[in-house]
ZADO-1210 file (C-alpha; in nm, 4 decimals, padded with zeros to 6 digits):
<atoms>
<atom x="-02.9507" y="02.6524" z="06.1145" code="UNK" pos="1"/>
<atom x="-02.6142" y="02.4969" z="06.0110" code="UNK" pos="2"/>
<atom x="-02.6328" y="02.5616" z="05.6380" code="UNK" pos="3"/>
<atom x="-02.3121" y="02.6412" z="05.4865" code="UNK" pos="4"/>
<atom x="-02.3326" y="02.9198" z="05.2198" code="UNK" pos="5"/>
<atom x="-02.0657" y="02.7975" z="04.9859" code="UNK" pos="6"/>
<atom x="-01.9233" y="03.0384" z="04.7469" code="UNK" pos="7"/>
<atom x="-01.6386" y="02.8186" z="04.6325" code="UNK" pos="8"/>
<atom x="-01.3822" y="02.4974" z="04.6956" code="UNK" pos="9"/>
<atom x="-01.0421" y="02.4998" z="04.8367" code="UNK" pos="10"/>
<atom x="-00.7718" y="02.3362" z="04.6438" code="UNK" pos="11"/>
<atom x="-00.4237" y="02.2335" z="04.7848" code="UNK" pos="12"/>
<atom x="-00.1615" y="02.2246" z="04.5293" code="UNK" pos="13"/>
<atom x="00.0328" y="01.8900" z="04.6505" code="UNK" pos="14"/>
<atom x="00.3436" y="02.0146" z="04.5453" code="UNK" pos="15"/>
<atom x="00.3930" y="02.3035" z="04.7326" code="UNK" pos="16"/>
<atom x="00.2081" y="02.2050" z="05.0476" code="UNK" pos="17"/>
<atom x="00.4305" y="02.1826" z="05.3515" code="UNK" pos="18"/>
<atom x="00.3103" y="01.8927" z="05.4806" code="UNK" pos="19"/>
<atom x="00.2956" y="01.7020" z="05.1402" code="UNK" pos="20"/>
<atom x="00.6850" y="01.7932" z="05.1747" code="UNK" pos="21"/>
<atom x="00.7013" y="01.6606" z="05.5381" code="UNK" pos="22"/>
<atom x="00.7491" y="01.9784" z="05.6663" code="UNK" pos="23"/>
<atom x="00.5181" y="01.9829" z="05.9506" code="UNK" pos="24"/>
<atom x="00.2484" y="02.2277" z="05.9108" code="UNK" pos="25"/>
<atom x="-00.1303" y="02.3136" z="06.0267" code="UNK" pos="26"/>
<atom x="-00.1546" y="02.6892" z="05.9480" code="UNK" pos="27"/>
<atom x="-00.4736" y="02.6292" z="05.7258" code="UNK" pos="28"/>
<atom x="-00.6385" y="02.3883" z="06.0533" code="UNK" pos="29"/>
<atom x="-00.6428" y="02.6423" z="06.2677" code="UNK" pos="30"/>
<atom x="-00.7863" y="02.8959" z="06.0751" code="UNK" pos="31"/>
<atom x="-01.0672" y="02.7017" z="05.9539" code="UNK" pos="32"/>
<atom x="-01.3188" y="02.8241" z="06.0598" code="UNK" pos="33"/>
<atom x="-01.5690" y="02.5552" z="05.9499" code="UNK" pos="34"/>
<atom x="-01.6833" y="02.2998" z="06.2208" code="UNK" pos="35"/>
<atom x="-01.6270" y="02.0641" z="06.1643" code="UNK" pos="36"/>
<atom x="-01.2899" y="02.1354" z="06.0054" code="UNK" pos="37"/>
<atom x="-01.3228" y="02.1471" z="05.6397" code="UNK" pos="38"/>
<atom x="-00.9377" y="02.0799" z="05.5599" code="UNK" pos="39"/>
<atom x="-00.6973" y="01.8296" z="05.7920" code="UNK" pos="40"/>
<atom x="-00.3483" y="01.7404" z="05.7876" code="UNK" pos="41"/>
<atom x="-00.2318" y="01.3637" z="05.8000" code="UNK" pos="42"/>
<atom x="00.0713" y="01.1807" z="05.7993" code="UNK" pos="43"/>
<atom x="00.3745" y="01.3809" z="05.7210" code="UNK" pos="44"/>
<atom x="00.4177" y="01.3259" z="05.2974" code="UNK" pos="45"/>
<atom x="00.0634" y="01.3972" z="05.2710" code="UNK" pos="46"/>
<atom x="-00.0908" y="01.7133" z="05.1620" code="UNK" pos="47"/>
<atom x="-00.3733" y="01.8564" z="05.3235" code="UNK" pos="48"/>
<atom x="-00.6771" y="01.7406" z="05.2530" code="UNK" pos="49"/>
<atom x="-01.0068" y="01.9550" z="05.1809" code="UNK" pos="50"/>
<atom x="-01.3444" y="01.7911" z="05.2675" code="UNK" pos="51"/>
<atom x="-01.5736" y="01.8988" z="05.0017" code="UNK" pos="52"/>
<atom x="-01.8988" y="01.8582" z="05.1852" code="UNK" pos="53"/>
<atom x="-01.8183" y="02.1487" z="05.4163" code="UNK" pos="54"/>
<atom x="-01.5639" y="02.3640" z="05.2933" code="UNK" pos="55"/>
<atom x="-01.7322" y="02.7049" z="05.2105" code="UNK" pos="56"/>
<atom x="-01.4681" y="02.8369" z="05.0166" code="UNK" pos="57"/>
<atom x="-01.4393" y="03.0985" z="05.2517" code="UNK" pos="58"/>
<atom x="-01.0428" y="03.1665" z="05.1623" code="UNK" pos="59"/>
<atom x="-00.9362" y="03.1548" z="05.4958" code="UNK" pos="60"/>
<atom x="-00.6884" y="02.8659" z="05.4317" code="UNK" pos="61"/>
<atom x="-00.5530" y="03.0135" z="05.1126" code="UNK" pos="62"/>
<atom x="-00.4816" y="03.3379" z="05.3128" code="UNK" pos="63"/>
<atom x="-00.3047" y="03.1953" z="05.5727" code="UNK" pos="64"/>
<atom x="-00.0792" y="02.9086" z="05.4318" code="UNK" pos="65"/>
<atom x="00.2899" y="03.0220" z="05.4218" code="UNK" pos="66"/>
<atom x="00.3542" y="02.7988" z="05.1109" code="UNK" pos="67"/>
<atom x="00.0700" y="02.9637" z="04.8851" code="UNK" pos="68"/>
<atom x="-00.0346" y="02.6398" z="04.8363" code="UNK" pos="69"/>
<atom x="-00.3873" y="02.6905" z="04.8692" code="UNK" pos="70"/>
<atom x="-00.6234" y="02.8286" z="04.6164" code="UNK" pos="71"/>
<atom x="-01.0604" y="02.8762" z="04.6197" code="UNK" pos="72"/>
<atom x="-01.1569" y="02.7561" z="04.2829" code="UNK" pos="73"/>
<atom x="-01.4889" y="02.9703" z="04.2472" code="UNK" pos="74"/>
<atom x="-01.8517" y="02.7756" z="04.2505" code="UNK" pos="75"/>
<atom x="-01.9589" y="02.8049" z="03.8975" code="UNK" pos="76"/>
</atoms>
């Protein structure tokens, strides 16, 4: 129990992230549904930030973000 089936790795494209504009923004937070949360958002000028150790790829992030700022770069 707890293992993560990981099909790929969400990116965040600093440039058109929200929050790496300080816009504030946590769209892609609250729809992960990893626990713990496999992205966060920091300090306003800062992107969000994937953890790589338990994001599954899952997409839910990169559906969700108003900015398309998120991509799943596929597990090769």
């Amino acid at each position: 129990a707890g293992a993560h089936l990981r099909i790929g790795l969400a990116m965040v494209d600093a440039a058109k992230c929200y929050m790496g504009q300080s816009q504030p923004c946590d769209y892609c937070v609250k729809e992960c549904p990893v626990r713990p949360k496999a992205i966060a958002v920091g300090a306003p000028g800062r992107p969000a930030a994937v953890n790589a150790d338990t994001c599954t790829g899952c997409g839910e992030c990169a559906q969700i973000c108003p900015a398309n700022a998120i991509t799943i770069e596929a597990m090769r």
